[in-house]
C-alpha positions as CSV (number, residue, x, y, z in Angstrom):
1,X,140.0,156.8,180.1
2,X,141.6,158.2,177.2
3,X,144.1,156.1,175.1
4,X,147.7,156.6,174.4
5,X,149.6,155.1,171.5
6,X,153.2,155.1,171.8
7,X,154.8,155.8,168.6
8,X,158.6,154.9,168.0
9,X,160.7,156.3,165.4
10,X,163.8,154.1,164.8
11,X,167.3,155.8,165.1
12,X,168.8,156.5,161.9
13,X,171.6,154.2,160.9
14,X,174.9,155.6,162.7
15,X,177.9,156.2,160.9
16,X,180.0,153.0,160.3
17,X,182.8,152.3,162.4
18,X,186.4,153.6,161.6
19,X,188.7,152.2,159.7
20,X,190.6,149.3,161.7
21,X,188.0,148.8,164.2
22,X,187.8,144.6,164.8
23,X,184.8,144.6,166.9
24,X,182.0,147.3,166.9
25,X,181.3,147.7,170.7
26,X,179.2,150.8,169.8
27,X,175.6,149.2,169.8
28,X,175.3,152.3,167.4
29,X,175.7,155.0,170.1
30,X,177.7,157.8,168.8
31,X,178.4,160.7,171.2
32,X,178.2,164.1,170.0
33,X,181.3,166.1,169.5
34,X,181.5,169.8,170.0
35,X,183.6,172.3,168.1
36,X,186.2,173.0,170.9
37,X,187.0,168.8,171.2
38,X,188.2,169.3,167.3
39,X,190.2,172.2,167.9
40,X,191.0,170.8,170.8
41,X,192.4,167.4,168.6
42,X,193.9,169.7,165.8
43,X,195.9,171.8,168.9
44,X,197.3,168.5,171.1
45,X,197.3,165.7,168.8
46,X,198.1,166.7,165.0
47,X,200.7,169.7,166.6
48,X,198.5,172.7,165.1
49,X,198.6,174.3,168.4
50,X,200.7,177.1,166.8
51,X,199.0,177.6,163.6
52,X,196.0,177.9,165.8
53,X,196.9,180.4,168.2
54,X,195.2,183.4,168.9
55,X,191.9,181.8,166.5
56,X,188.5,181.2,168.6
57,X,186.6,177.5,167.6
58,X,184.8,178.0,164.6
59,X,187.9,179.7,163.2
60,X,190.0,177.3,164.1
61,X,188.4,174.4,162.6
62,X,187.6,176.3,159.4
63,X,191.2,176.7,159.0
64,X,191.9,173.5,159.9
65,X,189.2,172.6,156.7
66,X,191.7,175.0,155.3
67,X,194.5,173.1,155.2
68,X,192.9,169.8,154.5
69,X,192.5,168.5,157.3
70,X,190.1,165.8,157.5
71,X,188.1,167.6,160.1
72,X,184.6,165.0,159.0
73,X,187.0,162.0,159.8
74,X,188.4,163.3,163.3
75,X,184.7,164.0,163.9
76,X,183.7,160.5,163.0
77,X,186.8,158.7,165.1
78,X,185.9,160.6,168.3
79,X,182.1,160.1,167.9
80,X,182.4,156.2,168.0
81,X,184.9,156.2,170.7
82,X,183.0,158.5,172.7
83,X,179.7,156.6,171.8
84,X,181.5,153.4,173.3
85,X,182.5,155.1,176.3
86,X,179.5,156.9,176.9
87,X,177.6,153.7,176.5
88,X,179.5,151.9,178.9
89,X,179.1,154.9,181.5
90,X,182.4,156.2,181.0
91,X,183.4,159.8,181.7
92,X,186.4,159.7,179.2
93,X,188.2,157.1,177.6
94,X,191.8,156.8,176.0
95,X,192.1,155.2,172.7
96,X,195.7,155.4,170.7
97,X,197.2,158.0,172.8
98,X,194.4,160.2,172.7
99,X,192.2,160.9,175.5
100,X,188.6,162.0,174.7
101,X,186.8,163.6,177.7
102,X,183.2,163.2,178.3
103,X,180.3,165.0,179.5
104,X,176.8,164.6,179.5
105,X,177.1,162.6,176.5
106,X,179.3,164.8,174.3
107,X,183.2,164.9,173.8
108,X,184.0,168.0,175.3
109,X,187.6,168.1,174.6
110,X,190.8,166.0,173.9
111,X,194.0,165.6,175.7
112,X,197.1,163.5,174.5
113,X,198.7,161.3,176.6
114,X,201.6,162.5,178.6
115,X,201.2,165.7,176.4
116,X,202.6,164.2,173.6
117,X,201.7,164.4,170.2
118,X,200.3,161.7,168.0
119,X,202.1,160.3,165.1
């Protein structure tokens, strides 16, 4: 009977929490976030929905680098939150007026509450 040796790799350390957060529900579970749940952030909650019009994505978010934006930061924010919602089993969560929606363990996309924008 042949042996088999399980190997396991550890996880790299995740990325700290954000700034603010109390209590680190995480367990270090950060969901991946996809280029249209930036845009998608820089469109409904920062008001660039104009500014952005007519641009695909990438485009988008490299004009959004553009203009300073702090496009690692927003990646950062939804990554935990998603990461605690996904580890909980969630399928979105909604964390100061922002609404992150979740599928198979990557934000997707973002939606502001009551389609207002964040301030």
């Amino acid at each position: 009977m042949p042996v088999v040796a399980l190997v396991t790799q550890a996880a790299p350390n995740p990325s700290a929490p954000p700034p603010g957060v109390e209590h680190d529900h995480s367990a270090g579970v950060r969901a991946y976030v996809t280029i249209h749940a930036i845009r998608r952030y820089g469109d409904r909650i920062l008001g660039l929905q104009e500014v952005l019009d007519g641009l695909d994505d990438i485009e988008a978010v490299d004009a959004m680098v553009g203009m300073k934006v702090p496009v690692l930061e927003i990646r950062d924010w939804l990554a935990f939150y998603g990461g605690v919602a996904m580890r909980r089993g969630a399928i979105g969560v909604c964390r100061d007026g922002v609404g992150l929606v979740l599928k198979c363990g990557r934000v997707v996309t973002v939606v502001s509450r009551r389609g207002e924008r964040r301030r």
